[in-house]
C-alpha positions as CSV (number, residue, x, y, z in Angstrom):
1,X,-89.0,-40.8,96.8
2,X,-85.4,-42.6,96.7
3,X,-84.9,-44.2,100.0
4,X,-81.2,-43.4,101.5
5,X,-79.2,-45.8,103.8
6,X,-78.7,-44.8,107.2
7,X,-75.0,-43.7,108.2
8,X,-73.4,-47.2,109.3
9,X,-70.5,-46.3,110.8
10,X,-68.4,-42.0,111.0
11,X,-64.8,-43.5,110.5
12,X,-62.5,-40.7,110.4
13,X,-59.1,-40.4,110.1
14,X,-58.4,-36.6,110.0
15,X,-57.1,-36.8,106.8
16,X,-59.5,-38.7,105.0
17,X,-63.7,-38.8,104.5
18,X,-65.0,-42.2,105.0
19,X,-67.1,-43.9,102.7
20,X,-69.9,-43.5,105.4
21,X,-70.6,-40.3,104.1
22,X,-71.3,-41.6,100.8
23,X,-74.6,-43.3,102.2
24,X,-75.4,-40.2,103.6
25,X,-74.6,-37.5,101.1
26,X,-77.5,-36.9,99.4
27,X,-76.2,-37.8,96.0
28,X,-79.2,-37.6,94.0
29,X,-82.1,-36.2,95.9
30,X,-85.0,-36.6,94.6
31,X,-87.9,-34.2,95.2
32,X,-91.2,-35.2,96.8
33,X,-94.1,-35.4,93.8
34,X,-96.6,-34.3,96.0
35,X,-95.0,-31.3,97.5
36,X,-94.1,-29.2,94.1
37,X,-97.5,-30.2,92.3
38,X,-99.1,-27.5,93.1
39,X,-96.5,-25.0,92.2
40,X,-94.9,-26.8,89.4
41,X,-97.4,-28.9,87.3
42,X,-101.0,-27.1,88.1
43,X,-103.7,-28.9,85.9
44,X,-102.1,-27.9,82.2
45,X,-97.8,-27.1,81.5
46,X,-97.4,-23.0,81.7
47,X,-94.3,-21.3,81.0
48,X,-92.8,-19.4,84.2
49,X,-93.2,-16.4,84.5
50,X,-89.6,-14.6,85.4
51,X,-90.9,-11.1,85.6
52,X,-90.3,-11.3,88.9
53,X,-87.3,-14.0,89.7
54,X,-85.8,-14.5,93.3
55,X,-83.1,-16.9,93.8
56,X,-82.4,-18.5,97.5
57,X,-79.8,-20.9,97.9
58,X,-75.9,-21.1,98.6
59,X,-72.3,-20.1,96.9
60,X,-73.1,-22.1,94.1
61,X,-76.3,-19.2,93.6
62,X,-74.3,-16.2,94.8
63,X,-71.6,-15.9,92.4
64,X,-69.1,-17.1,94.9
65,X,-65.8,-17.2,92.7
66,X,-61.9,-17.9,93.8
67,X,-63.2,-18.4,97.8
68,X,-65.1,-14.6,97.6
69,X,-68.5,-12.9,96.9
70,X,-67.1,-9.6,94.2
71,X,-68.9,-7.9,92.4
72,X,-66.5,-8.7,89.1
73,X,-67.7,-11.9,89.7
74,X,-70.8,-12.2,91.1
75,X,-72.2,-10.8,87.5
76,X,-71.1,-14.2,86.0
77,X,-73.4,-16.5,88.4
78,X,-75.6,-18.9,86.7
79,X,-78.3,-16.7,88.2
80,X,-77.0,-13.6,86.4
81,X,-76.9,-15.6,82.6
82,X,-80.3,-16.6,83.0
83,X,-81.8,-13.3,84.1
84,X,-79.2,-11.5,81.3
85,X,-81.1,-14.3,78.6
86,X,-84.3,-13.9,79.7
87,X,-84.1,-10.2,79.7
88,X,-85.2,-9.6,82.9
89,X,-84.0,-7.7,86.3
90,X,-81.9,-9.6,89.1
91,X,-80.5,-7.4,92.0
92,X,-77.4,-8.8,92.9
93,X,-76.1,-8.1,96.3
94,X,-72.6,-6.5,94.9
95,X,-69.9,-6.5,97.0
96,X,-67.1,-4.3,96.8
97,X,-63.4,-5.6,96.4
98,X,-61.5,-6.8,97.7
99,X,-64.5,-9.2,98.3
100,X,-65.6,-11.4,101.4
101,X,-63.2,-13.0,102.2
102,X,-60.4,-11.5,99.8
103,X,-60.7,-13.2,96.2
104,X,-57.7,-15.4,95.9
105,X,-55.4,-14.4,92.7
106,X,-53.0,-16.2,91.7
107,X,-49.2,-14.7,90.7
108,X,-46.0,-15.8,89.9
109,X,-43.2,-14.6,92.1
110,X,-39.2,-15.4,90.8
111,X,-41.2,-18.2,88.5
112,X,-42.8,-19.8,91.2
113,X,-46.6,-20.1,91.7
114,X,-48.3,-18.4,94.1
115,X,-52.0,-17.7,95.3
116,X,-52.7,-15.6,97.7
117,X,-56.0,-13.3,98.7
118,X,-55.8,-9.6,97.1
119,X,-54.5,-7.5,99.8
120,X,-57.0,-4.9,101.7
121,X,-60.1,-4.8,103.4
122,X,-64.0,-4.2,102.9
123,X,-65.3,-0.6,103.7
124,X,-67.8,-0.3,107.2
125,X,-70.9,-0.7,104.3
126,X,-69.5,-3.8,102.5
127,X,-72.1,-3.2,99.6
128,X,-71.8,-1.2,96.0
129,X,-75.4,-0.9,96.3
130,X,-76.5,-1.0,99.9
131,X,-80.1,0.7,98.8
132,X,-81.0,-2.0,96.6
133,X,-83.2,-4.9,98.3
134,X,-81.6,-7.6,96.2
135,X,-83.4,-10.6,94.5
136,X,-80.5,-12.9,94.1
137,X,-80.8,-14.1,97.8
138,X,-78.2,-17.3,98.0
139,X,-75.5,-16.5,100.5
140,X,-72.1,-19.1,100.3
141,X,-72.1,-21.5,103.0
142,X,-75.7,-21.5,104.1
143,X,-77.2,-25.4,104.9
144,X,-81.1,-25.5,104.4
145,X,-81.6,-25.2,107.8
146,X,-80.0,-22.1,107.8
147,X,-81.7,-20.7,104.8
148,X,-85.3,-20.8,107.2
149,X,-83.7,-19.6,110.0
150,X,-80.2,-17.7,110.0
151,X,-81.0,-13.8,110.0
152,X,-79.0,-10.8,109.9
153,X,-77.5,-9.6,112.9
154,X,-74.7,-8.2,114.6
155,X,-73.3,-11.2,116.8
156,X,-71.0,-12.4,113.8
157,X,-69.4,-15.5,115.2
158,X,-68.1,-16.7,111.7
159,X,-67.6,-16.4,108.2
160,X,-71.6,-17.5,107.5
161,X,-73.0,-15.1,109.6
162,X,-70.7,-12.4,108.1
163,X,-72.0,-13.6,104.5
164,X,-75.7,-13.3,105.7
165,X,-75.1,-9.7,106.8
166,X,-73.6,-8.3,103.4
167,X,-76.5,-10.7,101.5
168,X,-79.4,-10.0,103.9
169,X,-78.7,-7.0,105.7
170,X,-78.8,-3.7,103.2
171,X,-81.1,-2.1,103.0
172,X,-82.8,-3.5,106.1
173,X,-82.3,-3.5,109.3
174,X,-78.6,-2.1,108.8
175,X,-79.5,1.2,106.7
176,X,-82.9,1.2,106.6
177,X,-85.3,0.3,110.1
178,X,-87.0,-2.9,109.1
179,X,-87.1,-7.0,110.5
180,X,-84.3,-8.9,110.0
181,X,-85.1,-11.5,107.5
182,X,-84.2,-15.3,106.2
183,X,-83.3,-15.9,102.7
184,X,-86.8,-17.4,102.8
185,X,-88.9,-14.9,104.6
186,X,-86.9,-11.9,102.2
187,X,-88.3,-14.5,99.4
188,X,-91.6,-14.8,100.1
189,X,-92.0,-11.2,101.1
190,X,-90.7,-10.0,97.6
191,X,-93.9,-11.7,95.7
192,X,-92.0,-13.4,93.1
193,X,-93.9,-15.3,90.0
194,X,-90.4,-17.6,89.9
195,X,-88.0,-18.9,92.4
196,X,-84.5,-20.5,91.6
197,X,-83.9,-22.7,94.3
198,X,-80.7,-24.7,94.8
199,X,-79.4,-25.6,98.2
200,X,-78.3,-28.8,100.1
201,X,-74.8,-29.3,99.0
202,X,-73.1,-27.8,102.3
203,X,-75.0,-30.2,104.0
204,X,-72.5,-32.9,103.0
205,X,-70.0,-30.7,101.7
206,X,-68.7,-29.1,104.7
207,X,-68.1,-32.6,106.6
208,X,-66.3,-33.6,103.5
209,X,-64.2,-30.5,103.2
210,X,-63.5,-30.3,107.1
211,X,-63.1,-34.0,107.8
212,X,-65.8,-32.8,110.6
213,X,-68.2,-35.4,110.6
214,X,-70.3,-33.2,112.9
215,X,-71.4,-30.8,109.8
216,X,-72.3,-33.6,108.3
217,X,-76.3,-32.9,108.5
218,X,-78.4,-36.0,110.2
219,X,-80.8,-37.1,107.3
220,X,-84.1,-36.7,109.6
221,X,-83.2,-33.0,109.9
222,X,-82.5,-32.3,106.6
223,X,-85.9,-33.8,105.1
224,X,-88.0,-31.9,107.7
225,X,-85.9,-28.6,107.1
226,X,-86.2,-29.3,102.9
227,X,-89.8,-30.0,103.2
228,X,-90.6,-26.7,105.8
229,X,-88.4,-24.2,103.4
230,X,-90.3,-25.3,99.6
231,X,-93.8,-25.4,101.5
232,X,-93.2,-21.7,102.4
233,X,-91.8,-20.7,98.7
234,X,-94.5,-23.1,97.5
235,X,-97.1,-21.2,99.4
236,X,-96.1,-17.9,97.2
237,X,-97.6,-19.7,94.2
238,X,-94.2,-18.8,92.2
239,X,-93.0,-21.3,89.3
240,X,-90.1,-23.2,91.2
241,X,-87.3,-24.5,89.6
242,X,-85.0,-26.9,91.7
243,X,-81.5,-28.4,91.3
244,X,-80.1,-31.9,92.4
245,X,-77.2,-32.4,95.2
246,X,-74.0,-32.8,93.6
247,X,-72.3,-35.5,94.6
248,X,-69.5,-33.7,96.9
249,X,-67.3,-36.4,96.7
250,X,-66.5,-35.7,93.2
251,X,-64.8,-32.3,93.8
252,X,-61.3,-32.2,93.1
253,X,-60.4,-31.7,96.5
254,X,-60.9,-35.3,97.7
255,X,-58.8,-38.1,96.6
256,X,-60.6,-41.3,95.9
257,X,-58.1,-43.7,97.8
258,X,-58.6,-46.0,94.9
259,X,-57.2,-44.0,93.0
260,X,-54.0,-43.5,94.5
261,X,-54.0,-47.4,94.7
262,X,-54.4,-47.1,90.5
263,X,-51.8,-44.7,90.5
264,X,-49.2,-47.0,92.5
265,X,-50.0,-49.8,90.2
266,X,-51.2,-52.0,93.1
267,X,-54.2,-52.9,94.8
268,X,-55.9,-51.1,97.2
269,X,-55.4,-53.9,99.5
270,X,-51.7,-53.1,99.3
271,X,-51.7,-49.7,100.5
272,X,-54.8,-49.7,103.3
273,X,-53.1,-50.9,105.7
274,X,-49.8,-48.6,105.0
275,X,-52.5,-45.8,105.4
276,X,-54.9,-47.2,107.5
277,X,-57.4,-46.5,104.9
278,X,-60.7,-48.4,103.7
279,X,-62.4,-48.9,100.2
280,X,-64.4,-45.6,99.8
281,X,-62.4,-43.3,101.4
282,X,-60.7,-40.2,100.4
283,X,-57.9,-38.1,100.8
284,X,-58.1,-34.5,101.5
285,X,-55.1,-32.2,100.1
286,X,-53.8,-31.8,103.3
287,X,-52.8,-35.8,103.4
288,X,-51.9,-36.4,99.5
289,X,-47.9,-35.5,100.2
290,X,-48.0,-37.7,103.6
291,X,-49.6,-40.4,101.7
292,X,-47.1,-40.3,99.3
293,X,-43.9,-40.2,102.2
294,X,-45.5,-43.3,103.9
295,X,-45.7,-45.5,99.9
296,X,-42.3,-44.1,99.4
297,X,-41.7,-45.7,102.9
298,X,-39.9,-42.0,103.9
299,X,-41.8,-41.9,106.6
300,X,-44.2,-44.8,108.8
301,X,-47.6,-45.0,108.5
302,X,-50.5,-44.8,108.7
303,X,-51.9,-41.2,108.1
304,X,-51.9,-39.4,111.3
305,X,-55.3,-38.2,113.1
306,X,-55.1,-34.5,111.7
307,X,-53.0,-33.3,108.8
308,X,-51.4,-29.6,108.4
């Protein structure tokens, strides 16, 4: 098992992510031998069987396009190609427009670019095919904790617990009388003979996209909650087929501070303190235009705590 480095030091600015979560990011899990032997090697290499294929994981699972869960595009998931290849059936949990949230569109108004959700709003049953159990169970912004433990139910507190309803919900306990289920109880319960699992990314991604260093998921917690959620899909005896952590801090939206420095022509020692910035840290969209008044000396520095 890779061995990680404990977060050092949470040095936030607001506006930036600090190279703390780097150590802490999960950039290249690697999954415990011993754990998937069972499931995955047996004593001679079989071919998976996909008669039967559920997938649990996040947005990157669901089909989550332009910042929604649609139908129009929840049929182009990676999920979806696979099952369309292999020629066999994935339920998708299709979501009516104008999606949840609204899908972003983008439009051009007197030449100028603009993108902006599609006006309107979801029907009381959010579903195109509420009656369907669905197999593709990944719902967008789930952490692995949440994926053992975050059910239906109708205390919606935020946009995750929205998500889980319209993934989770149909056709039990919301049309049809029935528990309310995890992604990984609904997984298990559906006897599959292959799961597609691939979540762990919000667990570093949300700190990085909220500058919230609180989201950021302590490394303890996530192992136990990792190990807990592919003994229980382990324990179905399905084939199990498992992704990596991106590396969040590669996502266009964060900046390397670097390579702003590149961009200036100077060295990063030149502009950290104009900033108050450090060597592995990035820049969030919110500060790139600040950033850019405080080099161009339009404005003092450094970066303020929180930026619009």
């Amino acid at each position: 098992m890779q061995h990680h480095k404990p977060l050092q030091r949470v040095c936030l600015h607001g506006t930036r992510v600090s190279s703390a979560l780097q150590s802490a990011k999960l950039h290249a899990l690697v999954l415990l031998p011993g754990l998937f032997a069972s499931a995955l090697c047996g004593e001679s290499p079989r071919k998976a069987d996909l008669s039967k294929l559920v997938v649990v994981g996040d947005s990157l699972s669901a089909g989550f396009q332009n910042f929604s869960l649609l139908n129009e595009l929840q049929v182009h998931g990676f999920p979806a190609l696979i099952a369309e290849k292999a020629g066999v059936l994935l339920v998708q949990p299709l979501v009516r427009a104008p999606g949840a949230p609204n899908a972003l569109d983008y439009t051009c108004v007197d030449e100028v670019p603009l993108i902006q959700p599609i006006p309107g709003s979801l029907p009381l049953v959010p579903r195109q095919n509420p009656l369907k159990r669905p197999t593709n169970l990944a719902v967008p912004g789930m952490v692995v904790a949440d994926v053992l433990n975050k059910r239906p139910s109708l205390q919606i507190q935020t946009a995750i617990d929205a998500l889980t309803n319209i993934v989770l919900g149909f056709p039990s306990p919301f049309l049809i009388p029935g528990p309310s289920l995890t992604q990984v109880e609904q997984a298990v319960a559906l006897a599959p003979t292959t799961i597609i699992v691939w979540i762990g990314s919000n667990d570093a991604l949300l700190a990085a996209m909220t500058g919230d260093f609180g989201m950021l998921t302590d490394l303890g917690s996530f192992t136990a909650s990792y190990a807990a959620l592919m003994n229980a899909l382990a324990a179905t005896n399905a084939s199990l087929v498992t992704a990596n952590i991106p590396n969040v801090t590669q996502v266009p939206y964060l900046t390397a501070v670097e390579k702003i420095a590149n961009a200036q022509g100077v060295g990063l020692e030149v502009i950290a303190p104009l900033l108050g910035v450090a060597a592995g840290d990035f820049l969030r969209p919110g500060a790139l235009p600040l950033a850019s008044d405080i080099l161009a000396e339009a404005r003092p520095g450094p970066l303020p705590l929180m930026c619009p």
